[in-house]
N, C-alpha and C positions, 0 to 999 in steps of 0.2 A: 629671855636669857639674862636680862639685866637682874631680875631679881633674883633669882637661881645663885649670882656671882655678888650681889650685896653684901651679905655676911662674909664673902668667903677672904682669905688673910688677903695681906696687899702680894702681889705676884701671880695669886691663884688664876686669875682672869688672862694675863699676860701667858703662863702657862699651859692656859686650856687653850687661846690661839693660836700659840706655839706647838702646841702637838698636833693642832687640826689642821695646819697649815703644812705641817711636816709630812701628815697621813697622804695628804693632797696630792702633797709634792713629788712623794716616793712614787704614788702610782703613775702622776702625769708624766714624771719625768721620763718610767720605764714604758709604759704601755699608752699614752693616754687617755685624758679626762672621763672619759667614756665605758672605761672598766676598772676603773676604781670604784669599789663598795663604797655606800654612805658610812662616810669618818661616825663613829663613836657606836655603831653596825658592831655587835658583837659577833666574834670569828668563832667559828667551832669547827670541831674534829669531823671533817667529813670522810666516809667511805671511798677508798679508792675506787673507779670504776676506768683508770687509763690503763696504758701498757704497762712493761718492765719499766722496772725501776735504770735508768740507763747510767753507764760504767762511768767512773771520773778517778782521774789518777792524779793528785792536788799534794800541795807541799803545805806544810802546818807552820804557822810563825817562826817556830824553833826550827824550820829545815826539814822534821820528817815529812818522810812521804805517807801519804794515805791512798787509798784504793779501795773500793766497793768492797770486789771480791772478798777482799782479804778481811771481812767484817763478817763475815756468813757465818750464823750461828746464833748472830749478837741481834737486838732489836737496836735499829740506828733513828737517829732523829737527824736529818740533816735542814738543816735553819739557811735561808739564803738571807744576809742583812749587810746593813752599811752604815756608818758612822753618822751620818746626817737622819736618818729615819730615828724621828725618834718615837713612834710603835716598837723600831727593832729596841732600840736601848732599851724600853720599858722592859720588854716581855723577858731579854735576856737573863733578869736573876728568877724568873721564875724556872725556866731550862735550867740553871745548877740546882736548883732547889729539887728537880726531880732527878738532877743527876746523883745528888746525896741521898736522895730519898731511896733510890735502887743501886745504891752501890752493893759490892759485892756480888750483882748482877749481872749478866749476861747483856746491857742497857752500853751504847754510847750516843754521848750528842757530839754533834759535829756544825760549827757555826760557821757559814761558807761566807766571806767577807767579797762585794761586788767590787775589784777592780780597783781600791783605794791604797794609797801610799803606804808602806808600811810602818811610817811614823807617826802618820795619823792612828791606825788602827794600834801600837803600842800607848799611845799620848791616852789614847782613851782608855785601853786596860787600866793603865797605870793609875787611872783618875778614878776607877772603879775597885771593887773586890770583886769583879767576875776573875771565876779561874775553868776555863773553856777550850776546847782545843780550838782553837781557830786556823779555818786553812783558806788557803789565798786563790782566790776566782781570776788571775789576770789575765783583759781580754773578756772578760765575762762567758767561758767558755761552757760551762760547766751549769752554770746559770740558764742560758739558749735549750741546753740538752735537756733541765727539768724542764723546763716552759716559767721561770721565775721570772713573771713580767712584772707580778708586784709586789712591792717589800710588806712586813716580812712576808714571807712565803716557807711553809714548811712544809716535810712530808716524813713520814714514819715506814721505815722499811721492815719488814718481818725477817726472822734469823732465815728464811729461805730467798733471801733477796728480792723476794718482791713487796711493793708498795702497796702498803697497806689501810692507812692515812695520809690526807693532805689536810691545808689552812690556808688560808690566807690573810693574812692579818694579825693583829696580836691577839693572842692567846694564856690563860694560865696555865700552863703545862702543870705544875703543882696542884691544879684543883683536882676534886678527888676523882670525879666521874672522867677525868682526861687521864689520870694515873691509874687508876682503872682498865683504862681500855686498853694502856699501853703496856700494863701488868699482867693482864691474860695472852698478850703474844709471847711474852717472856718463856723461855724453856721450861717446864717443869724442874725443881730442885730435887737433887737424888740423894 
């Protein structure tokens, strides 16, 4: 590993501990040590094979409310993340990046925040250009009901409200074979 990190700029190293340390943390902290995937383990789009996608009725930064039902139609990506995981920060601008990719689509992403202050989770928009709906898990209620034991944790729901994809872990949603997959549930264009 030392030489891998030789050339690399001063911080790189620092960095790459810091994310591995974070990947660690986010799992041990929710589920422990024991079902955390090997850190730097690429995540990919797995086939759903659980139940229904289960209902959650969650208030968005700005006050809206949101609700499953009322999404039926739309392909949803619901993201479970937290401000300290930083898998969740990396992967979040690749999530707008497929949000702009299908706009004018029948496509929403929906970034579910675990239980954190709501000055933290603006300190960090504000620190960012993500522009995402974020809605607020307090209690982590909503979280239990996926089975989101470890950050990030996502799952792709079909305009017929059932789950269709899950991940665990961070992911490019932007790559093309993930955009892909999640472009053919999309409704046909009339």
């Amino acid at each position: 590993m030392m030489n891998r990190c030789a050339g690399a700029p001063r911080g790189a190293l620092t960095h790459y501990v810091r994310h591995r340390v974070s990947w660690l943390l986010c799992g041990t902290l929710l589920c422990g040590l024991a079902l955390v995937p090997f850190p730097g383990a690429a995540a990919e789009l797995k086939t759903w094979s659980g139940g229904p996608a289960p209902a959650f009725d969650l208030a968005a930064l700005d006050g809206r409310p949101y609700r499953l039902a009322g999404l039926r139609g739309s392909v949803v990506l619901i993201n479970f993340w937290a401000t300290w995981c930083a898998p969740c920060r990396e992967e979040m601008p690749s999530i707008q990046r497929l949000t702009q990719r299908l706009a004018g689509r029948p496509f929403v992403a929906l970034v579910i925040n675990l239980d954190e202050p709501e000055t933290r989770i603006r300190k960090f928009l504000s620190e960012t250009s993500l522009d995402l709906t974020v809605l607020l898990d307090p209690g982590r209620q909503a979280a239990k009901a996926w089975n989101a034991r470890i950050l990030p944790a996502s799952f792709v729901v079909g305009p017929d409200g059932v789950i269709r994809y899950s991940v665990v872990g961070e992911i490019d949603w932007n790559d093309e074979q993930v955009a892909k997959r999640i472009s053919e549930l999309l409704p046909a264009r009339r």
